[in-house]
C-alpha positions in Angstrom: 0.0 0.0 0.0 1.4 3.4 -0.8 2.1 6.2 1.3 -0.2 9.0 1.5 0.1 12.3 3.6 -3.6 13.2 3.1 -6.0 10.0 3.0 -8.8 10.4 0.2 -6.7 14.1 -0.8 -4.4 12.5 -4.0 -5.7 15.3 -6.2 -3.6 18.1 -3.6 -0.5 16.3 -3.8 -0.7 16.1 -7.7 -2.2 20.2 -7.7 1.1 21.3 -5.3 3.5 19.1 -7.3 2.7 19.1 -10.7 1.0 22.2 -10.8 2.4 24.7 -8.5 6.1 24.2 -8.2 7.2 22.5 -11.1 4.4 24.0 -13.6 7.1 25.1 -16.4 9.2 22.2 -15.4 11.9 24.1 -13.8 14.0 22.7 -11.7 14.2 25.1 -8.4 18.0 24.3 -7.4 19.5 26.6 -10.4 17.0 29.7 -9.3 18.6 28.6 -5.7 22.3 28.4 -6.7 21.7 31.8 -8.9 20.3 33.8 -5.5 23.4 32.7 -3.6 25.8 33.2 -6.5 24.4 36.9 -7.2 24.9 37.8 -2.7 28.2 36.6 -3.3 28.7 38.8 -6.3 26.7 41.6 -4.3 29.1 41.0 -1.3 32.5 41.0 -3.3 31.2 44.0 -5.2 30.4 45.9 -1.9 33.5 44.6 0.0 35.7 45.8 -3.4 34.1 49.5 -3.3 34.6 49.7 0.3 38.3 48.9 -0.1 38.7 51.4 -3.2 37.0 54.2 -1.0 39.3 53.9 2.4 42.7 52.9 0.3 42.2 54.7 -3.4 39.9 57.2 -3.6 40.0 59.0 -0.1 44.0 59.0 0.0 43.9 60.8 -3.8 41.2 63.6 -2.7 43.3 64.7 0.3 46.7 64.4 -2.1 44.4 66.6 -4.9 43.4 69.0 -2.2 46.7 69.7 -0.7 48.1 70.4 -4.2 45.1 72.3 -5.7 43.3 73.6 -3.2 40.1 75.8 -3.5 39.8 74.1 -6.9 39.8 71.0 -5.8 37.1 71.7 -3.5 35.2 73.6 -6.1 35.3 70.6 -8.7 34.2 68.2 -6.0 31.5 70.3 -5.2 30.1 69.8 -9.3 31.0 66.3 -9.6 29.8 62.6 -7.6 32.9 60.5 -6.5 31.9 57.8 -8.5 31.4 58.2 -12.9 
């Protein structure tokens, strides 16, 4: 005798399996491996511009105002940091 979860309810099971989750026939592991993949990718992106703000871009500003001054402050003040 099989197993059933819901006595006298086969129709459910076949509605949340055949219909629900795998209606297209997609496999959900890829859409799973993609999510964590892309918050790696978020993390190593976030973790890459935090390291290029503390080590690149901050120690060039205060070498571009020493040597330039009130222009340097005055372009900063038109432009973003980041292009």
């Amino acid at each position: 005798m099989p197993y059933r979860v819901l006595p006298g309810a086969d129709h459910l099971a076949h509605e949340m399996a055949g219909g629900l989750i795998w209606r297209n026939g997609q496999d959900l592991a890829p859409q799973g491996v993609c999510v964590c993949s892309g918050a790696r990718i978020h993390a190593a992106s976030l973790r890459a511009h935090l390291y290029l703000t503390r080590f690149q871009i901050r120690p060039e500003e205060a070498a571009l105002r020493q040597r330039f001054g009130a222009a340097f402050e005055a372009y900063a003040a038109r432009v973003g940091r980041w292009l």
